[in-house]
C-alpha positions as CSV (number, residue, x, y, z in Angstrom):
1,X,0.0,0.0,0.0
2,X,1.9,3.0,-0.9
3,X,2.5,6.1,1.8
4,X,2.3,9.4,1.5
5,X,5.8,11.3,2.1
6,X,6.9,15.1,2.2
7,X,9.2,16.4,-0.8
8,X,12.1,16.6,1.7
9,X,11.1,13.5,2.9
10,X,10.8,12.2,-0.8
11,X,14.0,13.6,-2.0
12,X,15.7,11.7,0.7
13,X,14.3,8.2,0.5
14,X,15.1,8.2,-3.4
15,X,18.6,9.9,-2.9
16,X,18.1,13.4,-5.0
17,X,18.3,17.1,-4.4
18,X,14.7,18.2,-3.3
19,X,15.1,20.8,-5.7
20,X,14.6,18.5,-8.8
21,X,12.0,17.0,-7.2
22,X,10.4,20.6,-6.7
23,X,11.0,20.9,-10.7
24,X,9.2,17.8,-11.3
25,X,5.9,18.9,-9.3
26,X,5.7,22.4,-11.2
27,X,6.3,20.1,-14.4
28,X,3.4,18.0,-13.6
29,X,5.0,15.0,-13.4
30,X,4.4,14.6,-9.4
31,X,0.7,15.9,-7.9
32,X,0.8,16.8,-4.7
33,X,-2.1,15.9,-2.1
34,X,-1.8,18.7,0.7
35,X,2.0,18.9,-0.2
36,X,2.6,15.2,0.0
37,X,3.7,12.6,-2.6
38,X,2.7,9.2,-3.1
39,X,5.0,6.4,-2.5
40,X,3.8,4.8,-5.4
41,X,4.5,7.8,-7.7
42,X,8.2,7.7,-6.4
43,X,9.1,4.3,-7.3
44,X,7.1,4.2,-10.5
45,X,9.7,7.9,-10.9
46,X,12.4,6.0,-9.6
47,X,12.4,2.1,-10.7
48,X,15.8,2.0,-9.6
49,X,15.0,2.3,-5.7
50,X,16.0,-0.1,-3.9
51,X,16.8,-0.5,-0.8
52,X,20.5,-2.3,-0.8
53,X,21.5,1.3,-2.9
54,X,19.9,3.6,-0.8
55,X,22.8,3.9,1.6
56,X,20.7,3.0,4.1
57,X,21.8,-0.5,5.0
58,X,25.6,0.3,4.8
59,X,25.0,3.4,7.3
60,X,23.4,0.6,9.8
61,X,25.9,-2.4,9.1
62,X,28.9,0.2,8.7
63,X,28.1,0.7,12.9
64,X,28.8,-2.7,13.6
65,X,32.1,-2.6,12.1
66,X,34.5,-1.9,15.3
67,X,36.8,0.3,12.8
68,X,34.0,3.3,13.1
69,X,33.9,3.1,16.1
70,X,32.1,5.6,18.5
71,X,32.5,8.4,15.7
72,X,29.9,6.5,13.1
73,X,27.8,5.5,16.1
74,X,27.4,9.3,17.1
75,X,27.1,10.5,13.9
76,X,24.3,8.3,12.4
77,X,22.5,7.5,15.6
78,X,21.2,9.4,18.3
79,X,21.9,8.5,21.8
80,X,20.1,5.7,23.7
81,X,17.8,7.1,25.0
82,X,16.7,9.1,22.0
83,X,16.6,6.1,20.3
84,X,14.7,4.0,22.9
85,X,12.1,6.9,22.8
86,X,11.4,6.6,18.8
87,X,11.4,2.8,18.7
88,X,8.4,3.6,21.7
89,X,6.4,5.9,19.6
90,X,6.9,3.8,16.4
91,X,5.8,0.9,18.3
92,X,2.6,2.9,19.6
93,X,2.1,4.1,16.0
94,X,2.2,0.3,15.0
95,X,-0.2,-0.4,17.5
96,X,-3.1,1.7,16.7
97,X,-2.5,0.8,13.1
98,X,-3.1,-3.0,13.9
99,X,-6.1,-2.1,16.8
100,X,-8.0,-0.2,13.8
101,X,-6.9,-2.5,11.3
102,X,-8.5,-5.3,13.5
103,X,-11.8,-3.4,14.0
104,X,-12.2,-2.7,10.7
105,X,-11.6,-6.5,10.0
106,X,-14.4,-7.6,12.7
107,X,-16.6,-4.5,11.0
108,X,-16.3,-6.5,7.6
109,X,-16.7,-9.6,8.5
110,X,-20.0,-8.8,10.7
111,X,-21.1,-6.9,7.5
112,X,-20.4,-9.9,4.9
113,X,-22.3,-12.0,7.6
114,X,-25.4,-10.1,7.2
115,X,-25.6,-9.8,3.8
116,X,-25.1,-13.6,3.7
117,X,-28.4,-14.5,5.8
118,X,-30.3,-11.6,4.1
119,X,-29.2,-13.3,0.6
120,X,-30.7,-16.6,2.6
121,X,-34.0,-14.7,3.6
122,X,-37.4,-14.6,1.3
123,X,-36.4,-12.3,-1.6
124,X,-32.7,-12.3,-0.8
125,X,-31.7,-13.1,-5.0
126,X,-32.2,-9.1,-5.4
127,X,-29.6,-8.4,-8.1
128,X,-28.5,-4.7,-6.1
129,X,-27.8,-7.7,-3.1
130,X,-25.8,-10.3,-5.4
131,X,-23.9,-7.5,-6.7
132,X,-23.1,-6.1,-2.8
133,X,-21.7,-9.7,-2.3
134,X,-19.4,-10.1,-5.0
135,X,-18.3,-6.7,-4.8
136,X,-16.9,-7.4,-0.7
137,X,-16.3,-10.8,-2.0
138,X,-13.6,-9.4,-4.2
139,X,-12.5,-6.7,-2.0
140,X,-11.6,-8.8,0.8
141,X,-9.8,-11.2,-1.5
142,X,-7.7,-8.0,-2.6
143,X,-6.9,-7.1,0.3
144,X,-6.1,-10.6,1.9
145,X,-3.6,-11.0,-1.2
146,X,-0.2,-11.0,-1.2
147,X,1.6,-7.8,-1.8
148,X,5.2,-7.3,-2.5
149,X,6.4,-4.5,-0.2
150,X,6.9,-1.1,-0.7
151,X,10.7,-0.8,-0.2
152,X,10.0,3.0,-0.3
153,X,7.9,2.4,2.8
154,X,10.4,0.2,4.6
155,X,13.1,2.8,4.2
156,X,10.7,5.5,5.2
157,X,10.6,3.7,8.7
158,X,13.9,3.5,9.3
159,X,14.6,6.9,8.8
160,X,11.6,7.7,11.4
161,X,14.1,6.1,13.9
162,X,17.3,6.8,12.6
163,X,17.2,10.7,12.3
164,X,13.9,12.9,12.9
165,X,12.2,15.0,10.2
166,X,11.4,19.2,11.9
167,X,9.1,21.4,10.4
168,X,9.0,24.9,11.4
169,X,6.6,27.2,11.4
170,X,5.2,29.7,10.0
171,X,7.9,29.5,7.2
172,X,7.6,25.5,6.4
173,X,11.0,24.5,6.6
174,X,12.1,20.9,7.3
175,X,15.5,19.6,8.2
176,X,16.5,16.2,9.6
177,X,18.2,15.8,13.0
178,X,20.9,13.2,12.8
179,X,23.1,11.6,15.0
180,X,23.7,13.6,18.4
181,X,22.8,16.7,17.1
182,X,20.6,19.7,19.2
183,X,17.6,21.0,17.3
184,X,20.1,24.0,16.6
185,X,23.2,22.1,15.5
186,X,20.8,20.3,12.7
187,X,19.3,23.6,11.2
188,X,22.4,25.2,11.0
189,X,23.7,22.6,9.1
190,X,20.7,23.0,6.8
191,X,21.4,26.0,5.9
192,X,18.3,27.4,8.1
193,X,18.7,31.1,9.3
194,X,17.9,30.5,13.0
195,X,17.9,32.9,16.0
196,X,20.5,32.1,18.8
197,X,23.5,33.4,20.7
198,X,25.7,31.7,22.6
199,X,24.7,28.0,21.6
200,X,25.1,26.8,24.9
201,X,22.6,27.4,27.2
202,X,22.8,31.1,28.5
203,X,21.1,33.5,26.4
204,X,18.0,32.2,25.5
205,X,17.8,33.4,22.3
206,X,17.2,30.1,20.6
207,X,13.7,29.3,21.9
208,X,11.4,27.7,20.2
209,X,7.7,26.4,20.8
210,X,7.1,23.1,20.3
211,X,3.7,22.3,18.8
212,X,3.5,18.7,17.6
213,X,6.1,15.8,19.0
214,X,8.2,15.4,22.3
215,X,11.7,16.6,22.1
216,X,14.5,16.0,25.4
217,X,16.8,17.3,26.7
218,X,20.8,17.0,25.9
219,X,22.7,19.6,28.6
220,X,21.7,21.3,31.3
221,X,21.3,25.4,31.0
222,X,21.9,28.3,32.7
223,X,18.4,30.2,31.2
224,X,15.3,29.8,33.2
225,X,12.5,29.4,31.2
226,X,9.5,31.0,33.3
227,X,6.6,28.8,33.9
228,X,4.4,30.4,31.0
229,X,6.8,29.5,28.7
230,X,7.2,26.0,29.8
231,X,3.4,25.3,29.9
232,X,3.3,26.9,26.3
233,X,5.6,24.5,25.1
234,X,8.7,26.7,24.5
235,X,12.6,25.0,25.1
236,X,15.9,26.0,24.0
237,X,16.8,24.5,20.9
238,X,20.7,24.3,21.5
239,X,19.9,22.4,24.6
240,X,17.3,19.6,23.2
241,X,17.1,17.0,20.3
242,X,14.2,15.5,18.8
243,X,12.0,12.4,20.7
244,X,10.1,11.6,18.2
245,X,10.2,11.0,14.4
246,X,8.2,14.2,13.6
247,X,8.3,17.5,15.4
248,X,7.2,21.0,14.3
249,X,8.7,23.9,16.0
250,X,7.2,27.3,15.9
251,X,9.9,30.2,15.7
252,X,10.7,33.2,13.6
253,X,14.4,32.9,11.2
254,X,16.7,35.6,9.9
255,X,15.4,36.7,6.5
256,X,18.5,38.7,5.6
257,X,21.2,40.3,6.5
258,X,19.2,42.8,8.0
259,X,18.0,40.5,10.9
260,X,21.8,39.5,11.8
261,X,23.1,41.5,14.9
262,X,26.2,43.1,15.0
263,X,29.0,41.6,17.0
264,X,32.1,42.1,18.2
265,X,34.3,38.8,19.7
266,X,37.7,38.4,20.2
267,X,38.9,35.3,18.9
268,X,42.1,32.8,18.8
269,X,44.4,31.8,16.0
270,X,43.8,28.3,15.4
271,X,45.8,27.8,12.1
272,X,47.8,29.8,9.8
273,X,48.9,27.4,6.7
274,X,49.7,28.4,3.2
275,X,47.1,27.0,0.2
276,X,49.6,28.6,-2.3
277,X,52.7,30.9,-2.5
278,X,50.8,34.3,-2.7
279,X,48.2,32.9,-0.7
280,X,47.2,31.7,3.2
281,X,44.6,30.2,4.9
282,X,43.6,32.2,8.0
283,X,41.3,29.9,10.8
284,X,40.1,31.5,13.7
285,X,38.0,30.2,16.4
286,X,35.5,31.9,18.4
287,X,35.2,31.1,22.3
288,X,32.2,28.5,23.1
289,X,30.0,31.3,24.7
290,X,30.3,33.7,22.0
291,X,29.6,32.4,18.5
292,X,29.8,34.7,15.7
293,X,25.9,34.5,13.7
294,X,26.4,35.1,10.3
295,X,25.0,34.2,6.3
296,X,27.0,32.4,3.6
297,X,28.7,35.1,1.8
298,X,29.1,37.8,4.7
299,X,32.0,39.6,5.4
300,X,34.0,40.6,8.6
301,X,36.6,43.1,10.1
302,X,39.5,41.7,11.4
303,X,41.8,43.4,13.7
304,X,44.8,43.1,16.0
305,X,45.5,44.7,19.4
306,X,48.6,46.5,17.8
307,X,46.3,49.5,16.3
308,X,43.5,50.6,13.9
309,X,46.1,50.2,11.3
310,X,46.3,46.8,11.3
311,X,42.3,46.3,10.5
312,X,40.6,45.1,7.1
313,X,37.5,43.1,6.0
314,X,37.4,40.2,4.7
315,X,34.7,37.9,3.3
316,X,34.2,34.1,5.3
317,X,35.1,31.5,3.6
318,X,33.5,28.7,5.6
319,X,30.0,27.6,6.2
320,X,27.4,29.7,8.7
321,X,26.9,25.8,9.9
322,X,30.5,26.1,11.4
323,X,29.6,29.3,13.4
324,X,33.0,29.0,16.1
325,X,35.6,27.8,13.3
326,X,35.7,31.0,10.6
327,X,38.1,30.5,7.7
328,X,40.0,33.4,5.4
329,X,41.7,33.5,2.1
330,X,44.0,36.2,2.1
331,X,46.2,37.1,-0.9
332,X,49.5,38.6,-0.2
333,X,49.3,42.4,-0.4
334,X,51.7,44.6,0.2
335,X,49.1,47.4,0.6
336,X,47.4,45.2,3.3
337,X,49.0,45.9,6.4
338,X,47.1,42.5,8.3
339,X,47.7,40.7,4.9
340,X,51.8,41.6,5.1
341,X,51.8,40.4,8.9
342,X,50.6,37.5,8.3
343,X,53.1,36.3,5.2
344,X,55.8,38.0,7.7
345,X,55.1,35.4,10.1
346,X,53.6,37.5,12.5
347,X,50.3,35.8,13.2
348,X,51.0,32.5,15.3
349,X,48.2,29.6,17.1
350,X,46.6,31.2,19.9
351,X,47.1,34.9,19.0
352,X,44.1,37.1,19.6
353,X,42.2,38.5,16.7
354,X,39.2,41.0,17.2
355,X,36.5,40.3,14.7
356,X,33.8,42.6,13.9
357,X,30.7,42.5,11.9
358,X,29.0,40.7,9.7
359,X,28.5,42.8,7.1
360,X,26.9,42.6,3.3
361,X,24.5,41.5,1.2
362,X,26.3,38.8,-0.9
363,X,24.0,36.4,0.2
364,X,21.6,33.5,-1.3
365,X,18.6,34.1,-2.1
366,X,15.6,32.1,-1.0
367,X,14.5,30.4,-4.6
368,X,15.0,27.0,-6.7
369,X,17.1,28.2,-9.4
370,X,19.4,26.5,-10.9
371,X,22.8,28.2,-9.3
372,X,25.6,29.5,-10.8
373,X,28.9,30.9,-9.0
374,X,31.7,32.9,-10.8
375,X,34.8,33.5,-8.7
376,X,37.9,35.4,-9.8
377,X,41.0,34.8,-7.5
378,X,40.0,34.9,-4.2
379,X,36.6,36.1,-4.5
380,X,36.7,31.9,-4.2
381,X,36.0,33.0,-0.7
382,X,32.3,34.0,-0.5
383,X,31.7,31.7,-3.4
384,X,33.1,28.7,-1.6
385,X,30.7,29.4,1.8
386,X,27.9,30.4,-0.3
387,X,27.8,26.9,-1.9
388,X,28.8,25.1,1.0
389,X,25.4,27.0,2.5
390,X,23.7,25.7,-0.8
391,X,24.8,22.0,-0.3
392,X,23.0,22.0,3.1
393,X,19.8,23.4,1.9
394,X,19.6,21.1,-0.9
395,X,16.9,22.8,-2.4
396,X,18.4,23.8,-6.0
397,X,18.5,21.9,-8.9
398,X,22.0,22.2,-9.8
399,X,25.3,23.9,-9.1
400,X,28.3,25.1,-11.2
401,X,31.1,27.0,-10.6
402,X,33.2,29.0,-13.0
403,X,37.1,30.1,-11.6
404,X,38.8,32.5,-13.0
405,X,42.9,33.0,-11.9
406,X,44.9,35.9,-13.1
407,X,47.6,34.9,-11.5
408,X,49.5,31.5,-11.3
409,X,48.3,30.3,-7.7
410,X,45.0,31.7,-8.3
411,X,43.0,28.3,-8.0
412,X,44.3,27.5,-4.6
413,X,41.8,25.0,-3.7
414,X,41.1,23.1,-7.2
415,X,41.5,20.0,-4.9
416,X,38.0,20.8,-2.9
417,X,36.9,21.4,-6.3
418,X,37.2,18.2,-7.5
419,X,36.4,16.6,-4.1
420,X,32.8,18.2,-4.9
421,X,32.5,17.3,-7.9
422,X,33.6,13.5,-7.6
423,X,31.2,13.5,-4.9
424,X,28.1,15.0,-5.9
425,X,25.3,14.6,-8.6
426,X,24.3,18.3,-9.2
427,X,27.8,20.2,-8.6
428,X,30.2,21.0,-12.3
429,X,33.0,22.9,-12.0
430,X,35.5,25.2,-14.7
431,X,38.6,26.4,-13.9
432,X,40.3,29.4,-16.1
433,X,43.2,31.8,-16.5
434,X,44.0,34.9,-18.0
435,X,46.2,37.8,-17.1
436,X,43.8,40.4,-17.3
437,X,40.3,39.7,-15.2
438,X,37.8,41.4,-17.6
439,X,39.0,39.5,-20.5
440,X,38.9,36.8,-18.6
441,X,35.2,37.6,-17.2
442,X,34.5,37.2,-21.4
443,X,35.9,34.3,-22.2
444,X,34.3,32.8,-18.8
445,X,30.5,34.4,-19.9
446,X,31.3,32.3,-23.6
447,X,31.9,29.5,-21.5
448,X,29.0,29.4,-19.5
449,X,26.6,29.9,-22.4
450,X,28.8,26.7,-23.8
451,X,28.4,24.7,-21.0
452,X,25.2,25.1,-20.0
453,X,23.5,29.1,-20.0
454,X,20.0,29.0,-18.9
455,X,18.7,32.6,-18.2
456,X,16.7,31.3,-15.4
457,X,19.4,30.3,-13.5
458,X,20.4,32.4,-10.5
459,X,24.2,33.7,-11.2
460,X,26.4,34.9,-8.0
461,X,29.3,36.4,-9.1
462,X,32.5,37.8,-7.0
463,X,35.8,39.0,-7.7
464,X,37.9,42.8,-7.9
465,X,35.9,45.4,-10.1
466,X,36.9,44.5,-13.9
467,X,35.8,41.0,-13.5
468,X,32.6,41.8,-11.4
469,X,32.0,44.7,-14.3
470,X,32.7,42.9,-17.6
471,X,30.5,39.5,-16.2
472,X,27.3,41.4,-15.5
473,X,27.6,43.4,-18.2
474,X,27.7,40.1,-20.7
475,X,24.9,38.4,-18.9
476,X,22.9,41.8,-18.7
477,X,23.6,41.6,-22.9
478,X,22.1,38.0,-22.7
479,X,18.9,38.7,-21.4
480,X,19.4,37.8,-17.6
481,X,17.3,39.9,-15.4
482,X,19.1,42.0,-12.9
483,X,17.3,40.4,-10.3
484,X,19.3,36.9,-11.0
485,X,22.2,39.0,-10.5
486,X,24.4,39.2,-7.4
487,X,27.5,40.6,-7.5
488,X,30.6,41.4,-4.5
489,X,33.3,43.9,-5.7
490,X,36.4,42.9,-3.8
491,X,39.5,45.4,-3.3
């Protein structure tokens, strides 16, 4: 008997980006009932199901494999008592479906009885009472028969107790919480714009109302809830996981930059390591109590306790979903007072660095278009968190990246390029060089209508002024609108 799934649900038992799914459904080719698909639809989509290559069964067997060890067991399962709680609640579930199932099978039966002594009684060959009888006849023998199972359905129940599907509201979002993860740890690393602080307990900031499921408890806190807000369902989401397979959270999330509070955080050189000769890989960590909240794309000020001279922004190159380990790529400069301390050896582990901020608007914007990034040097940077932020949503289509290096280290990380690509369906990558950046921006817009130009797609482009320049001007030329455009001029 086939199920009824969400999309995210959906897109995960078959093993593709929710986004094509989403395309599918405005093509026609999926119907929705209430916003959920059929089972049924899925496998007769996606012959190829099956559960052996689903990844399921080798994240399950993979924990009995001593080599893993606690690492596997912590990332694909929740703890104990998590888990015990979910197997209780999928037992219940399983338990009302077999009490009504058996009711409904007593109802039947009493019903077939009857018909059978009125078909014995005076005037019991009616035709309209013949027909009743063969029509139950052959409905119970349909439903008695033997059906092969849904494997879509069998995979469906063990995500239920593997990892919990979230929904919040008002905006609709889902995530999954795997593993030991807090209800904020697993919407950050979907890419969700949630409120919080300080991640651990002290703020309150993360609060959200539970309205449908249990959740429990993973820390203790220091933030009272008062009594109101208990009774009303509210906890802290860094400080609870999900109970039960499904639980729907009511909370309002960051819609822009706008909604991001400035912040100021001193924070400690955790590695200084060179990606290339003109170029270095700043990681700095923020202390547990003072995370720095940030979008994809957004930059910062760093400075050092020496004076304001030594101060300059810099976009993040990590992941929002990483919010205490912030990465740089910094180009040596010798215009850049920071940038030429640094290559001097003059940043070392456990130095303090001030950061302030965020700041900007290079950020993704909330739609299913197919997603294009064009880099130039290190405007890599932005690129690289906004489609790390992209990868956790999992909500477009596809992704492809166009480089551009005028100089001869200028593709510093073709490596995690590759890594991407090699790894994942939706994600192409080009890499180019030229000398001069708007004539490379050219040659890269020819290559992009080569490879695979769609003016629908959204383009995200960043890089110093002539490449940022010459690249919107040529998609302007090619009909893109402007509001597919987004663009970060880099000094």
């Amino acid at each position: 008997m086939a199920q009824w799934v969400t999309v995210w649900r959906a897109a995960q038992l078959v093993g593709v980006p929710r986004g094509k799914l989403q395309q599918r459904v405005r093509a026609g080719e999926i119907e929705l009932a209430d916003g959920l698909v059929s089972t049924e639809t899925l496998l007769k989509l996606y012959p190829q199901t099956q559960l052996e290559e689903s990844g399921l069964l080798e994240r399950v067997t993979q924990i009995r494999d001593e080599s893993f060890g606690r690492r596997v067991r912590e990332r694909l399962l929740p703890n104990q008592e998590v888990l015990a709680q979910r197997l209780f609640r999928q037992t219940q579930a399983l338990a009302d479906v077999q009490r009504h199932l058996q009711r409904y099978h007593t109802l039947v039966i009493a019903l077939r009885d009857r018909l059978n002594r009125l078909l014995r009684e005076p005037g019991g060959d009616d035709p309209r009472l013949l027909d009743l009888q063969r029509q139950l006849n052959d409905g119970l023998a349909r439903a008695l028969a033997t059906e092969p199972v849904d494997v879509l359905d069998v995979m469906d129940d063990m995500l239920k107790v593997m990892s919990a599907q979230v929904t919040l509201r008002p905006s609709g979002h889902q995530f999954a919480v795997e593993g030991h993860d807090t209800l904020l740890q697993a919407g950050m690393r979907a890419g969700l714009k949630l409120n919080y602080g300080c991640g651990n307990g002290s703020c309150g900031m993360c609060k959200v109302r539970v309205t449908a499921g249990q959740v429990v408890r993973t820390m203790a806190t220091d933030y009272p809830l008062s009594e109101n807000e208990k009774t009303q369902g509210y906890v802290l989401a860094c400080a609870h996981t999900a109970a039960s397979s499904e639980l729907t959270l009511e909370t309002l999330e960051a819609r822009g930059p706008a909604d991001i509070p400035q912040q100021q955080i001193v924070t400690t050189v955790r590695a200084v390591r060179a990606l290339a000769p003109d170029t270095m890989l700043l990681h700095l960590q923020t202390p547990r109590s003072h995370r720095l909240r940030f979008l994809a794309g957004q930059s910062v000020t760093l400075g050092l306790a020496e004076g304001d001279g030594l101060r300059r922004s810099y976009p993040i190159a990590s992941c929002p979903c990483d919010d205490r380990n912030l990465q740089f790529f910094i180009a040596r400069d010798a215009t850049d007072p920071l940038a030429a301390r640094l290559f001097a050896g003059g940043l070392k582990h456990g130095d303090a660095v001030t950061v302030w901020g965020p700041s900007g608007e290079f950020v993704l914007v909330d739609d299913v278009h197919p997603l294009v990034f064009a880099a130039c040097d290190t405007g890599f940077a932005p690129v690289k968190s906004l489609i790390e932020h992209a990868l956790s949503l999992d909500a477009s289509p596809s992704i492809s990246l166009f480089w551009l290096a005028t100089r001869a280290d200028g593709h510093f990380m073709a490596n995690q390029c590759r890594a991407w690509s090699e790894a994942l369906d939706p994600f192409e990558y080009s890499l180019s060089t030229h000398a001069d950046a708007a004539t490379g921006a050219s040659q890269m817009s020819a290559a992009i209508r080569a490879d695979l130009f769609d003016i629908d797609c959204a383009f995200y482009v960043a890089g110093p002024a002539p490449f940022v320049d010459a690249l919107c001007a040529e998609l302007s030329a090619a009909g893109v609108p402007r509001s597919q455009v987004h663009a970060e001029v880099m000094g």
